[in-house]
N, C-alpha and C positions, 0 to 999 in steps of 0.2 A: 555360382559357387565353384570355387579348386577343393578337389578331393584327390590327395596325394598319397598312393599306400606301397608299402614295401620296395619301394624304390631306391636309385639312390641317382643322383644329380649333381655334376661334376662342371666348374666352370675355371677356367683360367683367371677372368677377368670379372666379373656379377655374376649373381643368379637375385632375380627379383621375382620374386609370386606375388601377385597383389588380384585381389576379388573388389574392383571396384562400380559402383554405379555409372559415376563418370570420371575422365580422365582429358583433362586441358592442359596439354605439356605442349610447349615450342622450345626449344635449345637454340643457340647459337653453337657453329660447328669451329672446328679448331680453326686459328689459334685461340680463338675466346673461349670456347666451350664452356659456357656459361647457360644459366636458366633465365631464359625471356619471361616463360610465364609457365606457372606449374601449379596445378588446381587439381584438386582429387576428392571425390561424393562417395561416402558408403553408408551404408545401411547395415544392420543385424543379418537382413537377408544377403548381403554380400560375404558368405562367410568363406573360410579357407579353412579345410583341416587335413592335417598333415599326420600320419603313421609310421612307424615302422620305418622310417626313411631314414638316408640322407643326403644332407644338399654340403657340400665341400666347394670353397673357392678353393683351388689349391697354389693360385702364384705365389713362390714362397719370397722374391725378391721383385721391385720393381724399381724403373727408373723416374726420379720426383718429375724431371723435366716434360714426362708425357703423361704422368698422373693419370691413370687409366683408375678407374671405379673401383675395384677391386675389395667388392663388397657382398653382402650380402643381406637382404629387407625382402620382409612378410608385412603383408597391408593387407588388412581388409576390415572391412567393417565388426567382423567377427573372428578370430582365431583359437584354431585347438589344435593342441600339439601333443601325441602322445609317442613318447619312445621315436625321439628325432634326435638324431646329430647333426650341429650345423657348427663350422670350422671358415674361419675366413683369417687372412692374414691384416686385414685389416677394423672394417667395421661390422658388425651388426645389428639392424637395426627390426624389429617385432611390434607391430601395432595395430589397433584395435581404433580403426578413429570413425569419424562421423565426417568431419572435413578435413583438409589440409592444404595447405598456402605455401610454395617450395620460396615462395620471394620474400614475403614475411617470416617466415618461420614458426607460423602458429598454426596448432593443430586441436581438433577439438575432436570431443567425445560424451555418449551418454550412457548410461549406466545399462542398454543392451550395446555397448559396443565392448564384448569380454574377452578376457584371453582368458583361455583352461587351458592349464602346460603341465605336462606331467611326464616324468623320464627324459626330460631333455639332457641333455650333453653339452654344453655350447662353449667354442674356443675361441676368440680372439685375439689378436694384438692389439685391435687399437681397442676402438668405444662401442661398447652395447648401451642400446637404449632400448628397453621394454617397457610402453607404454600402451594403456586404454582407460576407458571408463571402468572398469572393475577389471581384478585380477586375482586370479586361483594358481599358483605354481605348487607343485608337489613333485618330492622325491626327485630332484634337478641337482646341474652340478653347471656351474657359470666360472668361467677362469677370462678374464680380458686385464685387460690396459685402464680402465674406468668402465663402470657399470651402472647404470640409472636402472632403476628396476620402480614406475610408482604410477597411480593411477589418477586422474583427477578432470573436473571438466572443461581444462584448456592450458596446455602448453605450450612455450614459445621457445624455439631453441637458436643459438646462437649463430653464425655464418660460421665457426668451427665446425657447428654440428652440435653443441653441448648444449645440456640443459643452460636454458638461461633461467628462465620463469615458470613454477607450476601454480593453476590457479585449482584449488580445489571447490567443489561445488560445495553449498553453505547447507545444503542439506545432508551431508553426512553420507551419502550411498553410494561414493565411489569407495570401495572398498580392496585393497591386496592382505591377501590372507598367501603365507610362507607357511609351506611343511617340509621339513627333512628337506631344505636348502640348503647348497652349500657353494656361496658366493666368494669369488678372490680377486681381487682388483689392487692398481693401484690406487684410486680413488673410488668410493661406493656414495 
C-alpha cells in the first residue's frame, strides 16, 4: 500500500505512484526508447491513497526531439484521492486496474478495483484518462486537452495513448457516479 499525506511532490520530468502486486517492465534505452515488455498485477489490496497533497510536473516547455515523459500516472489496484492537486504539462493518467499490457494496450479491472476522488484539482495540457472498475468523484474540478473519465471491465487504448475501446462488464456493476464535477476539455 502508498499512503501519501500533506505533502507535496515536485518533478521536472514524471512523477509515477503506482501500488502494484507485480511489475514486468524492460525498455529499450535511447535512441529507441521504446517498451520491450510491460506487464503490471494489482489487487484491491494494492491500494494507494493520497491526501492533502500535491504532486506537480512542472516542465513548462520541452524539446519533441528528446521527448522526455513528462507525465504524471496513479496505478494501483485501488485509489483514493482526497484534497490532491495534480498539474502536469503534459499527461495524466489515474487508474484502478487489476492488470495491464503496456504492448497491447489493454488494461482490465473488477468491480473492487475503485477510485474514491474527492477535492481533486487536476490540470493538464495534453490527455487525462481516469479509469477503474467503479468510480466515485466528488466536488473535483478537471481542466485538460481531452479527458476520458469511465469505468468498465476492459479497456484498450491506442499507441497515442487515447481511448481506443471500452468493454463494459454485462453485469452492470462497473459503476461512475459525478457529483459537483466540473470537467473542461477539448474533447470529453
Amino acid at each position: 500500500a502508498v499512503d501519501i499525506k500533506d505533502s507535496e511532490l515536485t518533478s521536472d520530468e514524471d512523477i509515477a505512484v503506482m501500488a502494484m502486486r507485480s511489475i514486468d517492465d524492460v525498455w529499450k534505452r535511447p535512441p529507441e526508447d521504446s517498451t520491450v515488455k510491460g506487464e503490471y498485477h494489482a489487487d484491491a489490496g494494492n491500494s494507494i491513497q493520497i491526501s492533502n497533497t500535491n504532486l506537480h510536473v512542472n516542465r513548462a516547455s520541452w524539446n519533441n526531439a528528446e521527448r522526455p515523459d513528462c507525465y504524471l500516472g496513479i496505478m494501483g489496484g485501488k485509489v483514493k484521492l482526497n484534497t490532491v492537486d495534480l498539474k502536469s504539462p503534459r499527461e495524466i493518467s489515474i487508474y484502478a486496474i487489476r492488470e495491464a499490457d503496456a504492448l497491447t494496450g489493454v488494461g482490465k479491472s473488477g468491480t473492487g478495483n475503485a477510485l474514491d476522488i474527492e477535492g481533486l484539482t487536476l490540470e493538464a495540457a495534453g490527455d487525462v484518462d481516469i479509469w477503474g472498475g467503479k468510480a466515485q468523484i466528488k466536488t473535483s474540478s478537471m481542466q485538460a486537452g481531452n479527458v476520458m473519465v469511465a469505468t468498465g471491465a476492459e479497456v484498450k487504448m491506442s499507441e497515442a495513448g487515447h481511448t481506443e475501446t471500452l468493454k463494459p462488464a454485462s453485469d452492470g456493476n462497473h459503476t461512475l457516479y459525478l457529483e459537483d464535477v466540473k470537467i473542461t476539455g477539448e474533447g470529453l
